[in-house]
Every structure is written in C-alpha cells, then in structure tokens.
Gaussian input, Z-matrix of N, CA and C with variables (Angstrom, degrees):
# hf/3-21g

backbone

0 1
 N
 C     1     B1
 C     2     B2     1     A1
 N     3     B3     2     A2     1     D1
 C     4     B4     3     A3     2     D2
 C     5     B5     4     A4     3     D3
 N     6     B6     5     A5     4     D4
 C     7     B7     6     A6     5     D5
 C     8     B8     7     A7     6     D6
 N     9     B9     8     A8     7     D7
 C    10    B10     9     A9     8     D8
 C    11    B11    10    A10     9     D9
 N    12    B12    11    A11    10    D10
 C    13    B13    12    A12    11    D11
 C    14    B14    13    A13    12    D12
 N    15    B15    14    A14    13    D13
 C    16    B16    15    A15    14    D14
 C    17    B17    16    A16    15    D15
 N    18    B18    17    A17    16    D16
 C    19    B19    18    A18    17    D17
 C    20    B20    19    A19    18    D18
 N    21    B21    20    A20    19    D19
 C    22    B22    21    A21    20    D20
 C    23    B23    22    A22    21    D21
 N    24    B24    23    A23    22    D22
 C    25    B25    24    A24    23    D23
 C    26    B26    25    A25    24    D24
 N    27    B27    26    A26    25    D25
 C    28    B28    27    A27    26    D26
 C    29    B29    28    A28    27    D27
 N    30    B30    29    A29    28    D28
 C    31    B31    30    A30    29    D29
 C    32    B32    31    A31    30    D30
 N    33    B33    32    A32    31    D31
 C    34    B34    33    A33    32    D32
 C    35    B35    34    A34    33    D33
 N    36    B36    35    A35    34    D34
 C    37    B37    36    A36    35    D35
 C    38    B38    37    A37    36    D36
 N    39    B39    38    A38    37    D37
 C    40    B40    39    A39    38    D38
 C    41    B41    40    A40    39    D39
 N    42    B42    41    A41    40    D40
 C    43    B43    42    A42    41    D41
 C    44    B44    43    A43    42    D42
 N    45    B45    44    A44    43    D43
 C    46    B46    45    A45    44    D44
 C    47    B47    46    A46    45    D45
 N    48    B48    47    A47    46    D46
 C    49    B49    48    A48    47    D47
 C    50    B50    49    A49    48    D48
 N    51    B51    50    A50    49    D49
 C    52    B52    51    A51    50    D50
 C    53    B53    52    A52    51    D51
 N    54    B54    53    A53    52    D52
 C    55    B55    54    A54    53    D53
 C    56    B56    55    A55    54    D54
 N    57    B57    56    A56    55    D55
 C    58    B58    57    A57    56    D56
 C    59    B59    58    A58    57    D57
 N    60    B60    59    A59    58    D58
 C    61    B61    60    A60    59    D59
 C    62    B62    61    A61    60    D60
 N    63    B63    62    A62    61    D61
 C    64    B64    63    A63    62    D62
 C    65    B65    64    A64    63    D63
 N    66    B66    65    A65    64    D64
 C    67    B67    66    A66    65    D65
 C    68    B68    67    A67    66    D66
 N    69    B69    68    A68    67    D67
 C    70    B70    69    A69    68    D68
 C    71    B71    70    A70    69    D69
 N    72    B72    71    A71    70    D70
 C    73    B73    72    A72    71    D71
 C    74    B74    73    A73    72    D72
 N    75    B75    74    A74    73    D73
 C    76    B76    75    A75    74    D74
 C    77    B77    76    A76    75    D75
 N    78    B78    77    A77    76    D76
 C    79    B79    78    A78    77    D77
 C    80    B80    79    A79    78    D78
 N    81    B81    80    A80    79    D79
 C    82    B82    81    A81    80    D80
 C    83    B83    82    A82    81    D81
 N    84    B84    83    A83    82    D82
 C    85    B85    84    A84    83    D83
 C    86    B86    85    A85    84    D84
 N    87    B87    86    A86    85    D85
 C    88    B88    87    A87    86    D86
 C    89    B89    88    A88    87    D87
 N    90    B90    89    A89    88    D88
 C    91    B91    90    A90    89    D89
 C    92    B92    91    A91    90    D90
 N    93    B93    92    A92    91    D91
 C    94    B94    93    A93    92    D92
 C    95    B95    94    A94    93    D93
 N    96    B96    95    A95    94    D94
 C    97    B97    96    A96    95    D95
 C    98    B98    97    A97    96    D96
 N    99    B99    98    A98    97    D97
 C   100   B100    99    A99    98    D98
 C   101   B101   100   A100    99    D99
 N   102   B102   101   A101   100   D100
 C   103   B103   102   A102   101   D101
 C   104   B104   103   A103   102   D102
 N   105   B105   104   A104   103   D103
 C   106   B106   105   A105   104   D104
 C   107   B107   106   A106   105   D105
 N   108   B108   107   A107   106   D106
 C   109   B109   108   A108   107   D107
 C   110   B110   109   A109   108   D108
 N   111   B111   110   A110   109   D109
 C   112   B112   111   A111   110   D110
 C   113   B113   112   A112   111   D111
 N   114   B114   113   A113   112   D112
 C   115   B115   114   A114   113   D113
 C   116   B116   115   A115   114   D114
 N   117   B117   116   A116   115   D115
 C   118   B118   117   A117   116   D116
 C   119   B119   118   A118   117   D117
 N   120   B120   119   A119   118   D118
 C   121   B121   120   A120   119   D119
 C   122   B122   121   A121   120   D120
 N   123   B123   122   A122   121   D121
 C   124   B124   123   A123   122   D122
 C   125   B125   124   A124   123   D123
 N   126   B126   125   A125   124   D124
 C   127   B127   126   A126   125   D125
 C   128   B128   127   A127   126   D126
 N   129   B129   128   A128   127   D127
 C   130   B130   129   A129   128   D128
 C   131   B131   130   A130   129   D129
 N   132   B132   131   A131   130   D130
 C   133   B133   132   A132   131   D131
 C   134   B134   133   A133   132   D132
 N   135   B135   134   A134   133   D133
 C   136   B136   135   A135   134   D134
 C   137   B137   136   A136   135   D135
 N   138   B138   137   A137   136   D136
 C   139   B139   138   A138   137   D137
 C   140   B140   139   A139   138   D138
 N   141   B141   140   A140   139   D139
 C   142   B142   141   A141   140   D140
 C   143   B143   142   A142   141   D141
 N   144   B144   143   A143   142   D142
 C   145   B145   144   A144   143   D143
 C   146   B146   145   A145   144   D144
 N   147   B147   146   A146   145   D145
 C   148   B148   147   A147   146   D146
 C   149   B149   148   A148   147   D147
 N   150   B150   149   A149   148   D148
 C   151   B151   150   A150   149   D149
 C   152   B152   151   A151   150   D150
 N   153   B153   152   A152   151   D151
 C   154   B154   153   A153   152   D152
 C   155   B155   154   A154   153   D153
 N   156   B156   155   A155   154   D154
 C   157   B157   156   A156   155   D155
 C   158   B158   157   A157   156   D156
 N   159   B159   158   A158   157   D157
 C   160   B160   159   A159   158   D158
 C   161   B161   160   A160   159   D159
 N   162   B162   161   A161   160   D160
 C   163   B163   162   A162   161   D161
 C   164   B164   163   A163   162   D162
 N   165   B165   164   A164   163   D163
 C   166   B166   165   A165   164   D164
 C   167   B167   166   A166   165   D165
 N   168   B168   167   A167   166   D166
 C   169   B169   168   A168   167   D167
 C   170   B170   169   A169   168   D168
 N   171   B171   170   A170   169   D169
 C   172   B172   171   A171   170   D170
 C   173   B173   172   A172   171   D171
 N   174   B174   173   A173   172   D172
 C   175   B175   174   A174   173   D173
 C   176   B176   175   A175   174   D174
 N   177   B177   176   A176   175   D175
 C   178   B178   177   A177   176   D176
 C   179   B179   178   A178   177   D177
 N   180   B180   179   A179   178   D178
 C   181   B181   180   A180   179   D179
 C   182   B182   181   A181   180   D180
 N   183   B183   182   A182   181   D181
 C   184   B184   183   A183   182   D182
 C   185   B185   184   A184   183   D183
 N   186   B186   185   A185   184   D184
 C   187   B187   186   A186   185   D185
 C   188   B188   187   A187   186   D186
 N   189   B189   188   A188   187   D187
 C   190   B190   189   A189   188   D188
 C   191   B191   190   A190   189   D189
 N   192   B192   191   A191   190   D190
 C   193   B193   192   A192   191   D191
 C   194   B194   193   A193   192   D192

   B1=1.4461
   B2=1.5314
   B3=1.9286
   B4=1.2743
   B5=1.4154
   B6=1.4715
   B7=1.6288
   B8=1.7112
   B9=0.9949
   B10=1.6323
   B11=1.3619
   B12=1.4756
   B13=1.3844
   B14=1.3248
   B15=1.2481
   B16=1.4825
   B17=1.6401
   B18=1.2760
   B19=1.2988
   B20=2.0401
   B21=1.6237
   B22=1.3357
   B23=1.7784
   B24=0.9340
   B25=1.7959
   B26=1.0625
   B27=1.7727
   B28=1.3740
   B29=1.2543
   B30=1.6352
   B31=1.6011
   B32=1.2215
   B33=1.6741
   B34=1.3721
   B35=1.5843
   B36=1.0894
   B37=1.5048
   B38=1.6376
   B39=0.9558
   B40=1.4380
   B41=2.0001
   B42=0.8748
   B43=1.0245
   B44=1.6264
   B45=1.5101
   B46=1.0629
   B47=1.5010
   B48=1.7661
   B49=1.7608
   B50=1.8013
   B51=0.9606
   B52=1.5762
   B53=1.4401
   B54=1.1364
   B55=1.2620
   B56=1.5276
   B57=1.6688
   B58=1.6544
   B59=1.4013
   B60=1.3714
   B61=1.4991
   B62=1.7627
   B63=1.6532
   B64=1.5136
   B65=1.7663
   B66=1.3294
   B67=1.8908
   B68=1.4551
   B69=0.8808
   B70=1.5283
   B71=1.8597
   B72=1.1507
   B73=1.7262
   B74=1.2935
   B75=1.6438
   B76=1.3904
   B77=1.0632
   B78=1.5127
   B79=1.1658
   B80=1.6521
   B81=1.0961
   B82=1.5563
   B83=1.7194
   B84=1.5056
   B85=1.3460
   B86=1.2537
   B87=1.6996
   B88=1.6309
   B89=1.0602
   B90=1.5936
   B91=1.2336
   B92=1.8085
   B93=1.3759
   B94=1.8605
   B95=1.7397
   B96=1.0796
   B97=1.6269
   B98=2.3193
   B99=1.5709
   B100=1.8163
   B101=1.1978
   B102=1.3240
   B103=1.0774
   B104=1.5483
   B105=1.6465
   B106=1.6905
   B107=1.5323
   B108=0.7853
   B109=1.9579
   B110=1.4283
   B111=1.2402
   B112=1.2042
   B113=1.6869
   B114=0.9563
   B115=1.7414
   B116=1.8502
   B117=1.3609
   B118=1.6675
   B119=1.5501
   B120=1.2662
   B121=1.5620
   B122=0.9033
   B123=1.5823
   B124=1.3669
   B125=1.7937
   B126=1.4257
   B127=1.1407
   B128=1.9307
   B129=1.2465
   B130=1.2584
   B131=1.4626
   B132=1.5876
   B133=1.5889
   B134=1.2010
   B135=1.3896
   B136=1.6834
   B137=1.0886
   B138=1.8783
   B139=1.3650
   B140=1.4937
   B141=1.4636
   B142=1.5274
   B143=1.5985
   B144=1.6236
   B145=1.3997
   B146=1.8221
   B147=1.7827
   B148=1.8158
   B149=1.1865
   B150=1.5505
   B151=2.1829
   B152=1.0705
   B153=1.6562
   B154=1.6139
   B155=1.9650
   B156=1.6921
   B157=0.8274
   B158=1.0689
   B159=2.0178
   B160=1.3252
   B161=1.4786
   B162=1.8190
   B163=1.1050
   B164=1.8414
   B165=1.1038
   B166=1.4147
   B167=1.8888
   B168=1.6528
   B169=1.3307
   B170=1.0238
   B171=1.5538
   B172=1.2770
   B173=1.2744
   B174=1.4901
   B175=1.2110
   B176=1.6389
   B177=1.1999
   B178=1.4848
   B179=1.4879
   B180=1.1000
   B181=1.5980
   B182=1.4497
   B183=1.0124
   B184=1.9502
   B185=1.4541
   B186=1.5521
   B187=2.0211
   B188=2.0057
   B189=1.7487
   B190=1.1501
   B191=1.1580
   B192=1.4218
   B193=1.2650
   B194=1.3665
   A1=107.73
   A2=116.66
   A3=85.62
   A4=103.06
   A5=125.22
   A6=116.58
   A7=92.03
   A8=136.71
   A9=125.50
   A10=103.13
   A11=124.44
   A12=123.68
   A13=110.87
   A14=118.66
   A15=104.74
   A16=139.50
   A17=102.10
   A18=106.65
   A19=93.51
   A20=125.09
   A21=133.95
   A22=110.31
   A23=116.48
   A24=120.76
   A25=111.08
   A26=146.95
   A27=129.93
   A28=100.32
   A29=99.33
   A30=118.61
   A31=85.73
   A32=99.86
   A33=114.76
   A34=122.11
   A35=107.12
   A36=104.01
   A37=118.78
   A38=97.26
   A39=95.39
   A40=112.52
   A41=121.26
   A42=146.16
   A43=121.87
   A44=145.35
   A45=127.06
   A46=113.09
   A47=95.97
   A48=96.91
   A49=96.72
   A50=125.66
   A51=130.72
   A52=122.63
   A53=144.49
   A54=157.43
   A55=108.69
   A56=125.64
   A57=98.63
   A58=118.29
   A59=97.46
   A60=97.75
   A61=104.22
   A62=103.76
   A63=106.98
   A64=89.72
   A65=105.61
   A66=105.87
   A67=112.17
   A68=110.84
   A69=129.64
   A70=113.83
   A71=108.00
   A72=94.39
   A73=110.52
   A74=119.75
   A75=124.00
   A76=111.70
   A77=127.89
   A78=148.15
   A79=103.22
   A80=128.47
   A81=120.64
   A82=101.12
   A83=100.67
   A84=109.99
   A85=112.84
   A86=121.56
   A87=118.47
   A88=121.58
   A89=126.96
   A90=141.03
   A91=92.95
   A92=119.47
   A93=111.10
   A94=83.28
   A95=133.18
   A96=149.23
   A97=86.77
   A98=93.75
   A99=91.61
   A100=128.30
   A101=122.20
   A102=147.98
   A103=111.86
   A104=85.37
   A105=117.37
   A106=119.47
   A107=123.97
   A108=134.04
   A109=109.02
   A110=130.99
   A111=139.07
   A112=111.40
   A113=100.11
   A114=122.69
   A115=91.62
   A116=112.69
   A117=126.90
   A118=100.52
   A119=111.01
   A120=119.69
   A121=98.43
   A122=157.35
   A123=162.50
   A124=94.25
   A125=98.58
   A126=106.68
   A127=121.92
   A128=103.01
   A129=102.79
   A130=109.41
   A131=115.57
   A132=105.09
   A133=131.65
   A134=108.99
   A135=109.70
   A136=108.04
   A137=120.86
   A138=110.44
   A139=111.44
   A140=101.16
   A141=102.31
   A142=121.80
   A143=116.92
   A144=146.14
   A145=90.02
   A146=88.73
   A147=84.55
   A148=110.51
   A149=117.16
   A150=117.38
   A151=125.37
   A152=104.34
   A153=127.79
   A154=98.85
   A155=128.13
   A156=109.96
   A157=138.43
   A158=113.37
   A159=105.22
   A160=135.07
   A161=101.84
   A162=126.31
   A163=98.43
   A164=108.93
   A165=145.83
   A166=91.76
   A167=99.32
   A168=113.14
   A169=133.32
   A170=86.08
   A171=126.42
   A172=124.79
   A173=122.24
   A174=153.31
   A175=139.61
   A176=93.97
   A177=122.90
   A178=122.74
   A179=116.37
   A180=124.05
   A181=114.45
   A182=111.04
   A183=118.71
   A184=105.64
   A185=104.90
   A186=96.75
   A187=85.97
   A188=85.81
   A189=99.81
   A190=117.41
   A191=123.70
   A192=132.95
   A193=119.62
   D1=140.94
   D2=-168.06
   D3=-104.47
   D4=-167.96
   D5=-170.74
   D6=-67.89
   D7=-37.98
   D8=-163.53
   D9=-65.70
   D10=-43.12
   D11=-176.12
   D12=-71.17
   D13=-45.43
   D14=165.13
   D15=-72.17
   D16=-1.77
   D17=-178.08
   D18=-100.18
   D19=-5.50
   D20=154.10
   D21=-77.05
   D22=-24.18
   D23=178.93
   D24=-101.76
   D25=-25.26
   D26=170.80
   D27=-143.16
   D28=117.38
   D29=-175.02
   D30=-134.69
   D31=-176.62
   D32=159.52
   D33=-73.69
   D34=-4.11
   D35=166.59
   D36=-76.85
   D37=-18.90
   D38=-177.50
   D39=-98.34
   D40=7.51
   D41=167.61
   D42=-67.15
   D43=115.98
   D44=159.27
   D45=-122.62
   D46=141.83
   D47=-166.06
   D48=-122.34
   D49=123.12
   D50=135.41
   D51=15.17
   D52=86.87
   D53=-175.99
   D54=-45.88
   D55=88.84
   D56=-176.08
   D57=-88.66
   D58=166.01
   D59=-175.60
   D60=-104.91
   D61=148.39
   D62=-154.79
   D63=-100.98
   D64=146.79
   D65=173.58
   D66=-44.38
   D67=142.80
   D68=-177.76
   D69=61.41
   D70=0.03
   D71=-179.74
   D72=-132.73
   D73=121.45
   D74=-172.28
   D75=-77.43
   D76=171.49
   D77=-125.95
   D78=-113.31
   D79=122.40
   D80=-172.92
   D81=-78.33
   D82=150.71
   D83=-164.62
   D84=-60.20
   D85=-37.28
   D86=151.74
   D87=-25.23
   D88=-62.17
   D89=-142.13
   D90=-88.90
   D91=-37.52
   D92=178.25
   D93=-65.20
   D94=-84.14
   D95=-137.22
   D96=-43.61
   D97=-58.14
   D98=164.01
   D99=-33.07
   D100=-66.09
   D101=176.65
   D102=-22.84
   D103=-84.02
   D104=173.13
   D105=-47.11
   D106=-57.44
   D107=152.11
   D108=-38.17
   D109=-49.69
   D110=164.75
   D111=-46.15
   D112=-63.93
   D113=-156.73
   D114=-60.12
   D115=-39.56
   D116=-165.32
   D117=-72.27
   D118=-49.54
   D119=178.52
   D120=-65.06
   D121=-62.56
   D122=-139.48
   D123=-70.37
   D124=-68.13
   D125=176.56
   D126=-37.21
   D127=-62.68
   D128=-175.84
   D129=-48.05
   D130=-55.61
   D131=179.00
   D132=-54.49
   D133=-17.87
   D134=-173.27
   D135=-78.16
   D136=-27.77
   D137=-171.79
   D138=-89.23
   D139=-19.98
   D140=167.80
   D141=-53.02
   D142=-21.13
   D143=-144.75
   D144=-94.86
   D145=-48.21
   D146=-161.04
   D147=-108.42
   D148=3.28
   D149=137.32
   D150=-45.30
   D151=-53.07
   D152=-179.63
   D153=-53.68
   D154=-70.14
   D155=169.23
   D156=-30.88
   D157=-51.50
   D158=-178.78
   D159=-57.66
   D160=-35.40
   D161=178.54
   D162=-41.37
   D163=-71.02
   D164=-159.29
   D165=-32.63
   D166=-69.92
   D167=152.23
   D168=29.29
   D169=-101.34
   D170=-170.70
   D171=-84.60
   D172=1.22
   D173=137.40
   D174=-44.17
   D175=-61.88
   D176=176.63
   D177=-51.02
   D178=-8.48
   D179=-176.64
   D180=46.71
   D181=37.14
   D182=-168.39
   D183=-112.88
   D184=-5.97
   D185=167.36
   D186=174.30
   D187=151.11
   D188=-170.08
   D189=-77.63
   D190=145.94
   D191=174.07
   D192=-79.82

C-alpha cells in the first residue's frame, strides 16, 4: 500500500468519536440515539477483540487448558 493510499484509507474521516456533552447543556435527542448506536458497535468489536484474545490463548501452548 502506498503512503498516498493510505493516508486516502485512514483519516479522520473514518474515525467515529462519542458526542460529548458540554456543562450545563443537554444532549440533543440525535446526539443520545448517536451515542447509543455508537456505544453498540463499539461494543460488538471489542468482544470480537477479546474472543480473538481468548482464542489466541488458548492456542499458545503457554498453560494448560
């Protein structure tokens, strides 16, 4: 891959961050429903993240199962 193409595949556009909420002003109902959709996706990958570890694990021949 060359540096130009990758600097076209991971930008900040491709990035999604958490909507914060500023002192004293609540959160528009978009911005929870964002949030929350966010938070679900996040979720799913991480656990996909820490199967993969376990898998990984349990692999390694470094202690018995």
């Amino acid at each position: 891959m060359t540096e130009e193409k990758e600097q076209e595949d991971f930008g900040m556009h491709n990035f999604c961050l958490p909507i914060r909420k500023q002192r004293g002003v609540n959160l528009l109902e978009a911005e929870v429903e964002y949030n929350s959709h966010l938070g679900s996706f996040r979720l799913m990958v991480e656990n996909i993240f820490g199967e993969l570890g376990t898998t990984f694990k349990r692999l390694s021949n470094k202690e018995i199962v």
